[in-house]
N, C-alpha and C positions, 0 to 999 in steps of 0.2 A: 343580368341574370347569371348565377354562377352553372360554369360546365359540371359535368361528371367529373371529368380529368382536375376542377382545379378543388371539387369538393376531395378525391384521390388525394392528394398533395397536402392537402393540411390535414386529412387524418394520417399519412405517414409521418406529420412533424409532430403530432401532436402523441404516436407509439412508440418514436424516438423516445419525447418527453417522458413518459411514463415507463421505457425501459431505462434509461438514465437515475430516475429517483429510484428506480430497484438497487441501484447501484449503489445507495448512499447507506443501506442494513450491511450490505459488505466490507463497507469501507467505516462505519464504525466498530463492526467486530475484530476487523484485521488493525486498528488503531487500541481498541481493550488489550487484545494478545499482546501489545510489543509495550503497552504502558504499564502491565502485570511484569514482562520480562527486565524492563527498565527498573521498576520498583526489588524485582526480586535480587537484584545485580546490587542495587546501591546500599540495600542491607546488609551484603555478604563480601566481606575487605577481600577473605581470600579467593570469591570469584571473579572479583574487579580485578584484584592485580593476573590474576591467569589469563583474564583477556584482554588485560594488556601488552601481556607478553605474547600472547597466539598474534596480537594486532602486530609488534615488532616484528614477530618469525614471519608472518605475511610481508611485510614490508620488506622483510631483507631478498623474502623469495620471490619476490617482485623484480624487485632492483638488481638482483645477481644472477638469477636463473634466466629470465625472459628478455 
């Protein structure tokens, strides 16, 4: 016969569960945001090469500064 304590225990695994698929409307809107920003970058030559270039000046101020 199940205790109190071990009925306790599998309802916390089971609001784990259901706070974890909360999780998953977060994580496809934060995946929409950066596949709009992906798309908006591959259309526009002269925003790609500007962050290409911001990605060098990072790089250089990586390697020389720090």
């Amino acid at each position: 016969m199940k205790t109190f304590k071990d009925v306790m225990e599998g309802l916390k695994v089971i609001g784990a569960g259901t706070a974890t698929i909360a999780l998953a409307g977060a994580a496809v809107g934060i995946g929409k945001i950066f596949s709009s920003l992906i798309h908006s970058v591959a259309r526009s030559f002269a925003l790609t090469e500007a962050i290409a270039l911001f990605a060098l000046m990072m790089a250089f101020l990586i390697l020389f500064v720090l």
